[in-house]
Structures are given as C-alpha cells and as structure tokens.
matplotlib code that plots the C-alpha trace (Angstrom):
import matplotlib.pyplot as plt

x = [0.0, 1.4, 2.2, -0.4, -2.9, -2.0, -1.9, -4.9, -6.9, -5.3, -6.6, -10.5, -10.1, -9.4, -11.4, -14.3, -13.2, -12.8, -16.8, -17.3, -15.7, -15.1, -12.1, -10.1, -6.9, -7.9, -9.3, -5.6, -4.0, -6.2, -5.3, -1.4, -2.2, -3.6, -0.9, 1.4, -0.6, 0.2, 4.2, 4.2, 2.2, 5.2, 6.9, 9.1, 11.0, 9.1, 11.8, 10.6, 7.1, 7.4, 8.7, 6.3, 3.3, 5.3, 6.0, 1.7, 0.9, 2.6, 2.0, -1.6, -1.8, 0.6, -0.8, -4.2, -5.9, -5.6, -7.1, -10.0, -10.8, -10.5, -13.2, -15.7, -16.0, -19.2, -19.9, -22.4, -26.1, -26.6, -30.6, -32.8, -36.1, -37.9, -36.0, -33.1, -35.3, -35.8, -33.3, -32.7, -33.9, -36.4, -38.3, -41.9, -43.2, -46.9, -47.4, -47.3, -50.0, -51.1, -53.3, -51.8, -48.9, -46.2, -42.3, -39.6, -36.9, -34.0, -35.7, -39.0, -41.9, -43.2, -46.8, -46.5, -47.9, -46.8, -45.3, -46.7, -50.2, -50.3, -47.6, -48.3, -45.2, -44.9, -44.1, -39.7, -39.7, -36.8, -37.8, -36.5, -38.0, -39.0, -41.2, -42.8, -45.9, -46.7, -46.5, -46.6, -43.3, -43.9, -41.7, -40.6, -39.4, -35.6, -34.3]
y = [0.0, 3.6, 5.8, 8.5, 6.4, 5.2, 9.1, 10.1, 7.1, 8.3, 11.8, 10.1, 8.5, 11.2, 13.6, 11.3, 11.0, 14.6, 14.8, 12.8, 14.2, 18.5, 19.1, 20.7, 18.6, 15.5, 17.7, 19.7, 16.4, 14.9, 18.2, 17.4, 13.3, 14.9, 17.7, 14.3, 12.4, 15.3, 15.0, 11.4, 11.7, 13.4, 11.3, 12.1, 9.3, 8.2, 10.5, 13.6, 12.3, 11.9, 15.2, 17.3, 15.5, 16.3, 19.8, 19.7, 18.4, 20.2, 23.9, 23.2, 21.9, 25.5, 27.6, 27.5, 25.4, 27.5, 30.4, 28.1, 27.3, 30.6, 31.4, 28.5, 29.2, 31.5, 34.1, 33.3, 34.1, 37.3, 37.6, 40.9, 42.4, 40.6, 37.2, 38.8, 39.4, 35.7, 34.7, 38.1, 38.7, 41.5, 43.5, 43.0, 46.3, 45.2, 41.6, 38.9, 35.9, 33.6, 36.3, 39.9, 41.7, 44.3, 43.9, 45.9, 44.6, 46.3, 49.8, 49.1, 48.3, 45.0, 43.3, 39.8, 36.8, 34.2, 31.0, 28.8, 29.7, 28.5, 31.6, 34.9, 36.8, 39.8, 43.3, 43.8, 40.1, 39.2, 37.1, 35.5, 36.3, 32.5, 33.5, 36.6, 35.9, 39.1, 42.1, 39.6, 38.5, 34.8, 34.7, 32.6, 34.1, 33.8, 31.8]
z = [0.0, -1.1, 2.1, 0.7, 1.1, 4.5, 5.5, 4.1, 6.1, 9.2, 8.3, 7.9, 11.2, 12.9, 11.5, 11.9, 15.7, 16.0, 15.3, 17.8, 20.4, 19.2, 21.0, 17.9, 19.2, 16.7, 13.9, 13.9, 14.1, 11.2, 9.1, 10.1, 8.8, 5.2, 4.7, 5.6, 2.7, 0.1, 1.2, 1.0, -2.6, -3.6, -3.4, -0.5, 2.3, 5.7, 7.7, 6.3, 6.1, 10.6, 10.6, 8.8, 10.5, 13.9, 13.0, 11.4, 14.3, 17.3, 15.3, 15.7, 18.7, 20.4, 17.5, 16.5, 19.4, 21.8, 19.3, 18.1, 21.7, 22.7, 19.8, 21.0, 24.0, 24.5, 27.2, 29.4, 29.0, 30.7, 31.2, 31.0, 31.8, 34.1, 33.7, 35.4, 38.4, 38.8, 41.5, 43.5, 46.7, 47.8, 51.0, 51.6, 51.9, 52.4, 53.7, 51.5, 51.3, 48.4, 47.0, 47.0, 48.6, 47.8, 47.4, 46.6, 44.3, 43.5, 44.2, 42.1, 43.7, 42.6, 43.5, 44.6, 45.9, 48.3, 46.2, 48.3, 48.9, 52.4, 53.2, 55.2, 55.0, 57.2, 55.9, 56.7, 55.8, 53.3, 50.3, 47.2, 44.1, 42.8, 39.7, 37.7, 35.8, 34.5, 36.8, 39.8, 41.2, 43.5, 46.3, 49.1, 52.8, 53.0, 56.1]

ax = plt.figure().add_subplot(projection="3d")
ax.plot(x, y, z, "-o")
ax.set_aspect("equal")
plt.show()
C-alpha cells in the first residue's frame, strides 16, 4: 500500500473522531495526517514524512488550538427584563399571602404573591424572588 494512502486514512479517522468528540486537538492532528498524505504523494521518504506530520501536528496543537478554543468558548447568558429578576432577593413592603402583597426589588416596587399559597409573609420580611408571571413576582421568605 502507497504511504499517501495510509496518511490520508489516518486523516478520515481522525477527523471522523474529531466529530465525535469537538475538541479541535484530533481535527488539527487529522489536518497534520492529510498535509502528511500530500508529502508522501510526492513522493518524499518516511523520515521527512514523521517530521512534517510532527511539526503539522505540534504547530496546531501550540498555534491555532488554543485560538479556536478561545473562539468557541461563549460568554455566558446574561438575562434581562424581568427574567433577570428571577433569582434576586427582595423586602416585603406590604405583607405577602397567596393572593396579593407588595415587594420591593432592586428599588421598584413590585406586586407579589406568596409561592406557596399556604404563606403569610410579614411586611420587613426578606424574600426570594422565585417566579414573575406578568407584573406579579412569586416569592418565598428567605431563612
């Protein structure tokens, strides 16, 4: 079997395995395998055929991983409006029960009900805001 083709299988495997697992370490290697393939098509000896798929494969690996990975990597989902509310804690400034109540949260004031219906939360109380549906935030008292 010619050395090309040996290269270029190489390259298939691990470019398949690279889809399976998205590290960018075995599609960079896979790349180094097929630039290998097109050296040994040339027709040039095993020795330099090692070396160029060393030198492929360590460039990638210190060069352009760490800038793909650095490029993948997403920021994380910063949430607005009233979703960002979800989470933060707040005053009862009018108690709190199942049905009605008033909270302040984050210096607007909010109406809200208890998120378990079975609550009375005194006004001072300090709450976690649990839910908003609508212009209601639920809450639960804080321990």
């Amino acid at each position: 079997m010619d050395s090309w083709i040996f290269w270029l299988m190489i390259a298939a495997a691990l470019g398949v395995a690279e889809i399976f697992t998205l590290t960018a370490a075995l599609g960079l290697l896979g790349a180094a395998a097929l630039l290998t393939a097109a050296v040994a098509a040339i027709g040039l000896p095993t020795g330099i055929q090692l070396a160029v798929f060393i030198l492929g494969s360590v460039s990638g690996l210190v060069v352009l991983r760490p800038f793909a990975r650095r490029h993948i990597a997403q920021p994380p989902v910063q949430r607005f409006g009233v979703s960002a509310l979800v989470g933060r804690s707040a005053y009862v400034t009018r108690e709190v029960t199942g049905l009605n109540g008033r909270v302040r949260i984050g210096g607007e004031e909010w109406s809200a009900r208890a998120y378990d219906e079975t609550l009375v939360i005194p006004a001072g109380a300090k709450v976690d805001v649990i839910e908003i549906e609508g212009a209601t935030a639920l809450v639960y008292p804080r321990e």
